[in-house]
C-alpha positions, 0 to 999 in steps of 0.5 A: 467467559470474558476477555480484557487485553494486554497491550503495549505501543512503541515508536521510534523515528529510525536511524533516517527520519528527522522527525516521527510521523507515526502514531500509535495508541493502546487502550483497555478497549481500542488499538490505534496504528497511523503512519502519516505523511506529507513532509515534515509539517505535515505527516507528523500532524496527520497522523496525530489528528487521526488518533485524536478522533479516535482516542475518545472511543475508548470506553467500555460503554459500546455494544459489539453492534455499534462497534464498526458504525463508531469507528467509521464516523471518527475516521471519516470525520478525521478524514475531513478534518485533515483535507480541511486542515490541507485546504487552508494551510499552504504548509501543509498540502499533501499531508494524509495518514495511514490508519488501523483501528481495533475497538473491542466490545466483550468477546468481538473485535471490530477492526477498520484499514486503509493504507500499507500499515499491517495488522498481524494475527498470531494463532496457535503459532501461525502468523497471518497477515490479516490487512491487505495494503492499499498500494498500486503494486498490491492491486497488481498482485491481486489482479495478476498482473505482478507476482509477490516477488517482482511486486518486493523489487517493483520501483512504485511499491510504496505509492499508496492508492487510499489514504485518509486526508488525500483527496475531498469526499468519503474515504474507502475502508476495509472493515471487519467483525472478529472474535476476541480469542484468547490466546490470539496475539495481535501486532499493528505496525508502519511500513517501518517495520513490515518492510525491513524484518520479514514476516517470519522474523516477526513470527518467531518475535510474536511467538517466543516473547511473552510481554507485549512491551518487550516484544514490541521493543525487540521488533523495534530494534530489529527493525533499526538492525535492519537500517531503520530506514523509515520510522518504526511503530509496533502495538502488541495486544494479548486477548486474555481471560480475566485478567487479575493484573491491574490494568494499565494505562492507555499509552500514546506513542509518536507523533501523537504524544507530541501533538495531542493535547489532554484538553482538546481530547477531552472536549471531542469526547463530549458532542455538543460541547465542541473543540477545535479538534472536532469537525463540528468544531470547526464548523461552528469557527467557519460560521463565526468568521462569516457573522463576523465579516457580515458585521464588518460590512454593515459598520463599514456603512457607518460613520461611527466604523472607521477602518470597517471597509479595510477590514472587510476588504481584507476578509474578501482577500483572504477569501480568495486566496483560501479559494485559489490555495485550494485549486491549486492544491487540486492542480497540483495533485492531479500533475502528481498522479499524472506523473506518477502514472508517466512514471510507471508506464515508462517503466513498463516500457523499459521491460521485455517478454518473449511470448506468443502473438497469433500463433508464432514466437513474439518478443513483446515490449512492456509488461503482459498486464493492462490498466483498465482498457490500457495494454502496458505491452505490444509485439516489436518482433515475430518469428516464422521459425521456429514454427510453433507447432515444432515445439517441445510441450514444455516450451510452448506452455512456458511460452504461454506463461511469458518469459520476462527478458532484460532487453530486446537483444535479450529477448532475441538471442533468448529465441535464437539459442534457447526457444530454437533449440527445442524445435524439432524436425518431424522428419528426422524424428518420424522413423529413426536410422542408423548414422551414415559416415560422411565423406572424408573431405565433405560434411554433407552426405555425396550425391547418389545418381539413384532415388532411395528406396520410398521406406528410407527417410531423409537425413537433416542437412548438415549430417 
């Protein structure tokens, strides 16, 4: 049995953006998501570069083997790409990308990740989110620091902890081999999506609509319903058996349709010829322009060279600024984690909890998790009363759990009406008695000149 798939890419920049920094891809044997960023001449271009790497493996020439170690040399390779592109344009530091890709080979899919774009996986009606996003509030989740819910209303949800061109060197992926199941319908979306319309609405979208053109139009415009807050990407594919249709041709969407061109695509898919586009490309250029200052300095020896010296004057100047341009890019990435750690941790400490510290009720400052060997929370308050062991079972272990509180004089009024109300009095619960009626003018019970009997047990003041 063999497979072929059916697919489809829509894009649209939303009802908020300017411009579409997404991009997106759908080819006979490749599936390409990216969702760029860095302002708007950079995400725009991020992303676009992404899926020009990635577009030339669309072929059906690969074995199932060679799948992920081919999809691993282009993303690395647009990766360095983009932080060279940062490195020597002023305009456009801080730009990066998210990105999926899913190349098929026969029957197998190889699939690569980072970033917070999705890839979904319906199945026999049963939708599953097959990526994990690569955001500091998800680390939270999978560490148990955060549940699902407090991680939806968390105000750092959208930092992004592995994106492709943030910082030099190899770029961490998430990479796996699947089936290529028939039946199994696949969407690839931007956060512009996922974020507004739930996993569910898109469900019912995947289930219910058969062509993947239309099904990613009607995710689109939910998603725009919904306030299109962001830009708006979906790739829908079918895994099918033999499919007779004719085959479509690969679709390019957002960003990319705009930035790429056929001709440097073209080049990047035939090594050895090298493009603009490519690494070793780029390489090749790097290494012109230094024969070229070189032979500026040997005619600025030369009577027969007027103007060489200037010229190699100026090549030395721009030198140096490509050199401090790129310290201060590093400079400045280093004060935006910095700040952005500042950022949380003052959150953090915005936030209250009612738990236990050394055995007595204890209202606690931050939130109970730790950032390696940072603790985000510390006691302010402990209680001798109500002791501990005078709790009910149930509120010892909610205790354990911790009770989140919005401020301090939350956090005590929580302990003084809620957590006191579940003491017990051992006394007045070890042997039961019939009430005795008060005095008429006193609440207290009067004052007997003789001891009880030693089987009589002792009221709680008050009754």
């Amino acid at each position: 049995m063999t497979t072929s798939l059916r697919y489809a890419a829509r894009s649209s920049v939303g009802l908020v953006r300017s411009s579409n920094q997404d991009s997106g891809y759908a080819g006979p044997h490749l599936m390409v998501l990216c969702d760029g960023m860095g302002g708007p001449a950079g995400g725009d271009i991020a992303s676009a570069v992404a899926v020009d790497h990635l577009v030339p493996l669309d072929a059906d020439s690969h074995q199932a083997g060679d799948l992920l170690g081919l999809l691993r040399d282009a993303v690395q390779a647009a990766h360095a790409d983009l932080v060279a592109r940062s490195s020597a344009s002023p305009e456009l530091a801080g730009l990066g990308t998210t990105c999926i890709a899913i190349m098929r080979s026969g029957n197998k899919l190889a699939m690569v990740h980072v970033g917070d774009s999705r890839a979904y996986l319906l199945r026999d009606g049963e939708l599953t989110q097959v990526t994990t996003d690569h955001t500091f509030v998800e680390y939270l989740v999978e560490t148990g620091r955060l549940t699902r819910e407090q991680a939806r209303q968390h105000p750092q949800r959208s930092v992004l902890l592995r994106v492709l061109g943030d910082a030099d060197g190899e770029v961490q992926l998430d990479e796996s081999i699947r089936e290529a199941v028939p039946g199994d319908r696949w969407l690839l979306c931007s956060d512009g999506l996922s974020g507004p319309v739930s996993a569910a609405t898109i469900g019912e979208v995947l289930a219910g609509v058969d062509d993947p053109e239309l099904a990613a139009e009607q995710l689109i415009d939910l998603a725009e319903r919904a306030g299109g807050p962001d830009n708006i990407t979906a790739v829908v594919f079918d895994v099918v058996e033999d499919d007779p249709t004719p085959q479509r041709d690969p679709q390019i969407v957002g960003s990319a349709a705009i930035h790429r061109t056929l001709p440097a695509v073209a080049s990047a898919a035939s090594p050895g010829e090298g493009s603009p586009a490519t690494p070793a490309a780029k390489a090749a250029a790097l290494v012109a322009g230094l024969e070229d200052d070189a032979d500026a300095a040997e005619g600025a020896s030369s009577p027969a060279a007027p103007g060489a010296a200037e010229a190699l004057a100026d090549a030395e100047e721009r030198r140096r600024r490509r050199r401090r341009r790129s310290i201060l890019g590093t400079v400045l990435l280093l004060i935006a984690v910095a700040g952005t750690l500042i950022l949380v941790y003052n959150w953090t400490q915005s936030q209250y909890y009612v738990s236990i510290s050394d055995g007595k009720v204890a209202i606690y400052q931050g939130i109970p998790q730790t950032l390696g060997p940072i603790s985000l929370s510390h006691v302010v308050e402990t209680y001798d009363e109500p002791a501990l062991d005078e709790l009910d079972e149930r509120m010892r272990k909610r205790l354990e759990e911790t009770v989140p509180r919005i401020s301090l004089a939350d956090a005590r009024t929580y302990i003084e009406d809620t957590v006191s109300a579940q003491a017990s009095t051992p006394e007045a619960t070890a042997t039961p008695t019939p009430p005795q009626t008060p005095h008429p003018q006193s609440t207290k019970p009067q004052p007997s000149p003789a001891p009880p009997p030693p089987s009589a047990s002792r009221l709680p003041e008050g009754v």
